[in-house]
N, C-alpha and C positions, 0 to 999 in steps of 0.2 A: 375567554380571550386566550390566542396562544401569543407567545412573543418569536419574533423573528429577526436573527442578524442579518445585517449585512455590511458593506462597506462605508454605508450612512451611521450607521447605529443599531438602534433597537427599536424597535416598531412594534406594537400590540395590534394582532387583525383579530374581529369577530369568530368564534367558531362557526363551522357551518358554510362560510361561504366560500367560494371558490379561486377569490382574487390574493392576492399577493402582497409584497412590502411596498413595490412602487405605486400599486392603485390606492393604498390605502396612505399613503404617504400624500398621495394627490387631494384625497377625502380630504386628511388634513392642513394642507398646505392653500388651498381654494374653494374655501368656504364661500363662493361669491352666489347670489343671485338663488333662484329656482331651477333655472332653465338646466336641462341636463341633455346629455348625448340623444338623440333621437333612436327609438327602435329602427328607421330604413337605414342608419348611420351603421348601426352595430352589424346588422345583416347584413350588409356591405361587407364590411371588415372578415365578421366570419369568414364569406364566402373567397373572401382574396385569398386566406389564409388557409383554406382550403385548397382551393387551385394552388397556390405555390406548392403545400406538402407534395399535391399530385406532379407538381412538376419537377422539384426537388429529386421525389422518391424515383420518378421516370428515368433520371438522367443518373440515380446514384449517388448522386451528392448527399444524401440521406439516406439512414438504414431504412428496407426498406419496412421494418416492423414499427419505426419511429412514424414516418411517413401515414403508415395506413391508421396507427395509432389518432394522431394529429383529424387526419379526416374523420374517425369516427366519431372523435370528440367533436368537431365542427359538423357534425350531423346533426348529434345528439342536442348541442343547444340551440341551434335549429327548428328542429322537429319539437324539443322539450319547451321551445320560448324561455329560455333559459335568462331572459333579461335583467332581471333583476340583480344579477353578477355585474352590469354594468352600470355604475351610479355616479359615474363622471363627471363632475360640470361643464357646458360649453366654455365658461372663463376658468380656462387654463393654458398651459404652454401654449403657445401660438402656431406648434408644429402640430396639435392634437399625439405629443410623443406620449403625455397619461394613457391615452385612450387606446395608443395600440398594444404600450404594454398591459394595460386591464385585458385586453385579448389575447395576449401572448398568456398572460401568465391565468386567465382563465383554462385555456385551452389546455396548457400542460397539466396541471392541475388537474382536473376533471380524465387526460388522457391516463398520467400516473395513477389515478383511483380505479380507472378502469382496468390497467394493466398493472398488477403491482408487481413490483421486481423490475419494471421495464423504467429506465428514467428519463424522461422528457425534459428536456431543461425550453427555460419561456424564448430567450434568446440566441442561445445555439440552435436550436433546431424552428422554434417553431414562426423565431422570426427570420431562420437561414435566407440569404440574397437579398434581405429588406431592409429597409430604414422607416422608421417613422416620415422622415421627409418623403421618400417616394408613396410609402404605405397610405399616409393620410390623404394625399389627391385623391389619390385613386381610389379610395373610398368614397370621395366625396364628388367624383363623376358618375361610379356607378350605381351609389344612392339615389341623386339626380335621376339618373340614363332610368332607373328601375321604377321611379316616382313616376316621370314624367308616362312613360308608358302603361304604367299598370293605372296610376288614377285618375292623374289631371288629363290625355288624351281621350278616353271614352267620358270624361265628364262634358268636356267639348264638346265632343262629338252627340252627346246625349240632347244637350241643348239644342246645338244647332239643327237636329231633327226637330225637338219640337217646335222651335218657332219655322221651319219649314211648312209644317202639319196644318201652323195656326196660318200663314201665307196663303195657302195652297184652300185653305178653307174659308178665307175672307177676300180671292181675290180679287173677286169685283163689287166690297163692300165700298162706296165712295166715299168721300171723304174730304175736310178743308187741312192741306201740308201748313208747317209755321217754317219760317227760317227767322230769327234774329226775335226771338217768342212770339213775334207778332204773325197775321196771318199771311199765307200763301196761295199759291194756286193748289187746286188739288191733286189729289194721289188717291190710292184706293189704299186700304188697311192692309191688305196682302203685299201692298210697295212695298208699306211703311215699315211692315215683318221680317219680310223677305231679306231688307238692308239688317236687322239685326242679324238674321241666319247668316249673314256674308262676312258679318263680322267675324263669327265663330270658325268660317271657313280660313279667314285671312289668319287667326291666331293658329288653327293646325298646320296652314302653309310652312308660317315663322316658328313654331316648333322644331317640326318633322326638317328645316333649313341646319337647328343649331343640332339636333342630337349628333351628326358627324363627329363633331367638335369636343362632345361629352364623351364619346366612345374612344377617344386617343388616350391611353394610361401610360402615366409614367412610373407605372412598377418596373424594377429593376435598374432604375436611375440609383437607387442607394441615398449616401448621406447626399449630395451634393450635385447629383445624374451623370458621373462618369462609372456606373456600376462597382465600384467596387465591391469584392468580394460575393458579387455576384458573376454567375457563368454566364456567358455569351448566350446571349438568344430566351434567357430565363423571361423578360417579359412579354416575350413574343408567347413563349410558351404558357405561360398564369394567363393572359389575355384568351390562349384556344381554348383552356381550359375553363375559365369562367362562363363563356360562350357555349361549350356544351352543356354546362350545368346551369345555366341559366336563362338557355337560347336566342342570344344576344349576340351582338357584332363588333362585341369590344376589338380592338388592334391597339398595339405596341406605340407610342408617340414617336414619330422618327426626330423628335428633341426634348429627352428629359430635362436638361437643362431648364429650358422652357417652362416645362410643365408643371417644374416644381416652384419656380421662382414666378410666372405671371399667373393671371388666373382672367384671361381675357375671355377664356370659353364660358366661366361661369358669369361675367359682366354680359356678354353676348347673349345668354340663356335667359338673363334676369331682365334683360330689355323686351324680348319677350311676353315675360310672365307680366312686366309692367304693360305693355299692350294689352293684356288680357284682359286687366286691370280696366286701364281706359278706357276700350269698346265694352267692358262691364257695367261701367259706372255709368255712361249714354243710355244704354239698354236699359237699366233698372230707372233713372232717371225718366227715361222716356214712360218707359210703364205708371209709374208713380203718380207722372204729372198727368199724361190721359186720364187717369182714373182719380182721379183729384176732384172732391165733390162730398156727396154722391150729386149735391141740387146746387151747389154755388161755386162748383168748379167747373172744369174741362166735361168730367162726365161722359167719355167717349168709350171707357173702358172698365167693369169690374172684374175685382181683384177678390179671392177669398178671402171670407170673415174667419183668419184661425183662431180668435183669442179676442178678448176684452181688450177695446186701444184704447181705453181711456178709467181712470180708479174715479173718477168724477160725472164722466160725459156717457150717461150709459148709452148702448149702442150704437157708439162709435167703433167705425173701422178703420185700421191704419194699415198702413204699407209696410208692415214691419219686414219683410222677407225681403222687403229693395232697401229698406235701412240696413239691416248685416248686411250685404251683399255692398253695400256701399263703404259698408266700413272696410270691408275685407280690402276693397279696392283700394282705399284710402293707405293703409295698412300695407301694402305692397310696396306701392309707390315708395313709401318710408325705406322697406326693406331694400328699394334697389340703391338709394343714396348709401346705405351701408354697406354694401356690395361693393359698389363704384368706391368707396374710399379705404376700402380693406383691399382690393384688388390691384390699389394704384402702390403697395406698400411692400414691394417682395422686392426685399433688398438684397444684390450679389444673388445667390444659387438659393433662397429661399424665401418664399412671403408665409408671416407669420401671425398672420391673421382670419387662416382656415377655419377655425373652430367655428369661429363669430360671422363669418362668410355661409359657411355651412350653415349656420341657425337660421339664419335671414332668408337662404334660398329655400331652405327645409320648410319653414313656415308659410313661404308666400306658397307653393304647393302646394301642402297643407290647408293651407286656410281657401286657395281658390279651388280648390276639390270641394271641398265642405261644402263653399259656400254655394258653388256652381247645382252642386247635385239639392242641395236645401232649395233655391229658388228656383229652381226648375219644379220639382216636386209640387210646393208648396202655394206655388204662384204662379208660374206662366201656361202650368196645364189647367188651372183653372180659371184664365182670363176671358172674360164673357165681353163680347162685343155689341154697343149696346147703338143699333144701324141706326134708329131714331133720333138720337142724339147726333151723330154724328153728319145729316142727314139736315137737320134743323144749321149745325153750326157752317156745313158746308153753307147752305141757302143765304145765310144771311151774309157771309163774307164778299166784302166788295173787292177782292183780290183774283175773283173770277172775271171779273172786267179785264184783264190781262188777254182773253180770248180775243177781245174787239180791238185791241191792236191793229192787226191784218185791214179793219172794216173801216176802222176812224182814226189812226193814228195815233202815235203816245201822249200828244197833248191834248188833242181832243179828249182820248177815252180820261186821264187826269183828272182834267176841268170834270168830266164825265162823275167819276167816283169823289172827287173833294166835297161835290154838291150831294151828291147820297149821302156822304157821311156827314156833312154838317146841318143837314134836312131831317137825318133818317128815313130816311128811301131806298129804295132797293136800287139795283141799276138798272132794271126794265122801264119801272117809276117814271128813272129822270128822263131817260132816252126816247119812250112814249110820248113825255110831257113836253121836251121838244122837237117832236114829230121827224125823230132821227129814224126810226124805225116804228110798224107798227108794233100790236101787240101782238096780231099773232104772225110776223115777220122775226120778230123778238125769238118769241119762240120757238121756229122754224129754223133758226141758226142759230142759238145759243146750246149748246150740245156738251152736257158735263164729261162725257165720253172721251169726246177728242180732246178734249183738254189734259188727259191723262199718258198723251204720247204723242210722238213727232207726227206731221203731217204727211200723206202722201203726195208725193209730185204726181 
């Protein structure tokens, strides 16, 4: 252990590591929970604190041997995954101010060992023009901005092809629709598909809508967003520069104010992911319940056997891949209540409830990436369409009597269908049997076909 003064006291930090008196100070001060800073959190961070030296060092306000110092070290833990320097709790200060000085004073650190003789101080140089108050946003849009594009977009995306594939391969397998559980007119299984894959389209719509919103930073707002001590145009500047080194479209917020104090782009963002959520939880539900059986259910649809579903019931299959997938959704939904009530809390020129914000959007990402690419994988490419069954259930449903509307009217056809269902007869049965039609009149215009789309005039 070495010990370290400062204006606090004295503070004992491990050999060996990289961080400083105030992270280690944090260690001890917020012992709360498990949950800790997220690795897309920190690479965020880095990379702001790169782009500033570069902007810094551009304009002079920094030497420029500091400046390029600063970047190497923000390469280096980087490239090295240098993570374990940062061991934060998300319960702490509400500004996330631990988490940017564990970066500041990582950074020097690591830049002084590279360069010795040269000195790097964590706060004059390597947080020059920043605040924790601007710093932490802005970390925390383009953690987001970098999640949402690098995983949870192509996981979407991933999906919504294959229930296309499966559409596009069942789409004139027929079929009995339900509305309200009970039965309906019919649909072909390619409908039935098709309406999940639209889902997945509707959630990149509402994504690719909020990222704008993610991409405004309020770097260079400082303590409060009237920049102090920062130079004009410095977050215009850190924003071009992230954007080359990240190939992104970050821009400058034309109100830090704002940006430090509300957090309505990530409430915006998280309705969203709760969306994802919802048209997730339908789809896995729907899957589920098709395939619900194999002999005393739905049985419209199998699901792969990965795993023993039952420590009792041997050769039992369950749905396990739409249970996680269900919780995940479940799971979200939570996370956006926390979102909504940490965002509603940014009192005067800051809301200080980022950290715990961050955790909640980081996870619901998180968890609908996982979950999205796990059930896809695991489940929807191996769902087997089982025509016979669906074929039988179609046949028997008196819900196709909805055709005869047009031929005998809504109460006729009624009385029609009440007496098949309280007889058990079909609806040819009854209509035969009072010589409404013959048999093979019956059959002649009863056409499962047109039932599955509007008529022509």
């Amino acid at each position: 252990m070495s010990q370290v003064n400062d204006i606090y006291g004295s503070v004992e930090i491990p050999e060996g590591v990289l961080w400083g008196a105030n992270t280690q100070r944090s260690l001890q001060n917020f012992p709360i929970g498990v949950e800790k800073m997220p690795r897309e959190l920190i690479e965020a961070l880095i990379h702001i604190k790169r782009a500033a030296a570069q902007a810094n060092g551009e304009k002079g306000v920094l030497d420029r041997s500091i400046a390029d110092a600063i970047i190497e070290a923000s390469d280096q833990i980087l490239e090295q995954e240098l993570y374990d320097q940062f061991p934060l709790a998300i319960w702490q200060t509400g500004s996330g101010t631990q988490t940017n000085m564990n970066a500041n004073e990582v950074i020097a650190n690591l830049a002084n060992k590279n360069h010795p003789g040269l000195v790097v101080h964590p706060n004059d140089h390597v947080n020059k023009g920043q605040s924790s108050n601007c710093v932490f946003p802005t970390a925390l849009h383009v953690c987001l901005t970098l999640m949402i594009n690098r995983d949870l977009i192509p996981a979407i995306e991933a999906m919504r092809d294959e229930l296309d594939q499966l559409a596009e391969k069942h789409q004139d397998v027929l079929k009995t629709g339900r509305t309200h559980l009970q039965d309906a007119t019919p649909v072909t299984f390619g409908q039935e598909a098709a309406a999940w894959a639209h889902c997945y389209r509707q959630c990149l719509s509402q994504l690719e809508a909020i990222l704008p919103m993610l991409r405004r930073l309020t770097i260079g707002g400082t303590a409060v967003g009237t920049g102090l001590n920062a130079y004009r145009g410095f977050g215009a500047d850190v924003s071009r520069y992230l954007n080359e080194n990240l190939g992104e479209q970050f821009e400058s917020t034309e109100n830090p104010f704002h940006g430090m104090s509300a957090k309505d782009a990530i409430v915006f963002m998280h309705g969203a992911l709760t969306a994802i959520a919802a048209d997730t939880m339908k789809v896995a539900n729907d899957i589920r319940w098709l395939a619900s059986g194999p002999r005393c259910g739905i049985g419209e649809l199998t699901i792969p056997a990965n795993e023993a579903g039952s420590s009792i019931m041997p050769g039992k299959v369950n749905p396990t891949q739409a249970e996680a997938i269900t919780m995940v959704c479940v799971q979200v939904m939570a996370n956006h209540q926390a979102v909504v009530m940490g965002a509603s809390q940014g009192n005067f020129q800051l809301n200080v409830y980022m950290p715990m914000i961050l955790h909640n959007a980081w996870q619901s990402i998180r968890l609908l990436t996982d979950g999205l690419n796990s059930f896809r994988e695991r489940c929807v490419q191996g769902i087997e369409v089982n025509r016979d069954k669906m074929r039988e259930n179609l046949e028997k449903s008196l819900m196709t009597a909805t055709y005869l509307n047009n031929r005998f009217g809504y109460d006729q056809t009624a009385r029609i269908v009440k007496e098949a269902h309280e007889r058990g007869l079909r609806i040819k049965d009854v209509i035969v049997e009072h010589q409404l039609m013959t048999a093979d009149e019956f059959d002649a215009f009863f056409d499962y076909e047109a039932m599955i789309k509007p008529y022509e005039l």
